[in-house]
N, C-alpha and C positions, 0 to 999 in steps of 0.2 A: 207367581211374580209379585212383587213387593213395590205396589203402581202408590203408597205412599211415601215409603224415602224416596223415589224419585219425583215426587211431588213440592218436597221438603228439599229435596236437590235446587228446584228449578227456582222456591222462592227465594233461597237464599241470594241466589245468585241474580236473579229482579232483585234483589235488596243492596245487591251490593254495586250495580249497574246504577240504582237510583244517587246512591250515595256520588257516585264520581257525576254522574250529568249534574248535580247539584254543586257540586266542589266547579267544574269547571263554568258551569252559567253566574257563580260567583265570580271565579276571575275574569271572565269575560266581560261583566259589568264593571269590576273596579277599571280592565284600561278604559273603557268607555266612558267612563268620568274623568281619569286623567288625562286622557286625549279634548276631555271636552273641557278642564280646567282653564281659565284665561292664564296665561303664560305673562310673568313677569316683565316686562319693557325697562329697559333701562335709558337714560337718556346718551345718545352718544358720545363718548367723550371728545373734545376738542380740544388738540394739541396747539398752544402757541408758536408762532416759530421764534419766539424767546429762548423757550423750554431747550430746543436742537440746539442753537448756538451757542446757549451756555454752557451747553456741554465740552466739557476739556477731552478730545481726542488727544491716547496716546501718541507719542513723537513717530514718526516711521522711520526704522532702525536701518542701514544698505550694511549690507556684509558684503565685504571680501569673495570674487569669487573664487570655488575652491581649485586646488592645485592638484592638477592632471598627478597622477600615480606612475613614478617610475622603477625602471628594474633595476635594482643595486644586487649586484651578484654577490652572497655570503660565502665565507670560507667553509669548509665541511672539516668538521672535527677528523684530528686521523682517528685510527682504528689502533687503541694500546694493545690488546690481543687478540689472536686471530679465533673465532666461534665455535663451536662444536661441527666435527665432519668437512673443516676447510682447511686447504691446503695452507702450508704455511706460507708465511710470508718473508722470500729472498732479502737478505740488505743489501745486494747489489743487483744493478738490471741486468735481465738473463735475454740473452740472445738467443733464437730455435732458428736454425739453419733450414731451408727447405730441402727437401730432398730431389733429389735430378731423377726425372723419368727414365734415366742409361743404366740408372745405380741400383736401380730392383731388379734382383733377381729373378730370374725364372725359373718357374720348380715346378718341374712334371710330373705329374702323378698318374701314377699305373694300373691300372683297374686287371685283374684276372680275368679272363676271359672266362662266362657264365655259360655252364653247362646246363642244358635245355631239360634233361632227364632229372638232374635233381631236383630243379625249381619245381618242373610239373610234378613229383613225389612231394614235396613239399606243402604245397597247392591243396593236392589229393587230401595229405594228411589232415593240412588245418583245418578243411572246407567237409570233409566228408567223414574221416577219422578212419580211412584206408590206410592200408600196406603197400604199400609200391611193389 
């Protein structure tokens, strides 16, 4: 074991410990003299009330109070062509008649009557991969 670089470790580092408790015991003295400095006094100043009076205050200006905002309804540009994907646009008004609930037809539609044999073959087939 190498008991003097660790020796050599240890001084340096007291050397370097010494150096900042010294750095800082300096600035700790300098606030301690500027704290103990006598401090400047100056004498109060004392405003005449000459000084205030001769002061020219601007005029004080009253404005108009403002006018409430009302709704004026704007005309809406027409539409010169009709857009992409819209229906066109009639020149004259188009009338849609409703239709009367007498006027629809009824239309019966017929279902085959389902045979039980084949569905169940069916069944079979898709579910199992049998032959009926």
């Amino acid at each position: 074991m190498d008991i003097a670089w660790i020796i050599r470790e240890i001084d340096t580092e007291i050397e370097r410990l010494r150096h900042i408790r010294d750095f800082i015991t300096s600035m700790s003295s300098s606030l301690e003299t500027q704290s103990q400095a006598p401090r400047k006094t100056s004498a109060p100043k004392t405003r005449s009330s000459k000084t205030r009076s001769s002061r020219m205050e601007p005029p004080v200006v009253v404005l108009p109070p403002k006018e409430k905002r009302t709704y004026t309804p704007r005309r809406k540009a027409p539409i010169d062509s009709p857009r992409a994907l819209a229906s066109a646009f009639p020149d004259r008004p188009v009338f849609v008649s409703k239709p009367s609930p007498a006027a629809a037809p009824s239309v019966k539609i017929e279902t085959p009557p389902i045979d039980t044999k084949e569905l169940e073959a069916a069944v079979r087939r898709s579910l199992f991969g049998q032959t009926a």
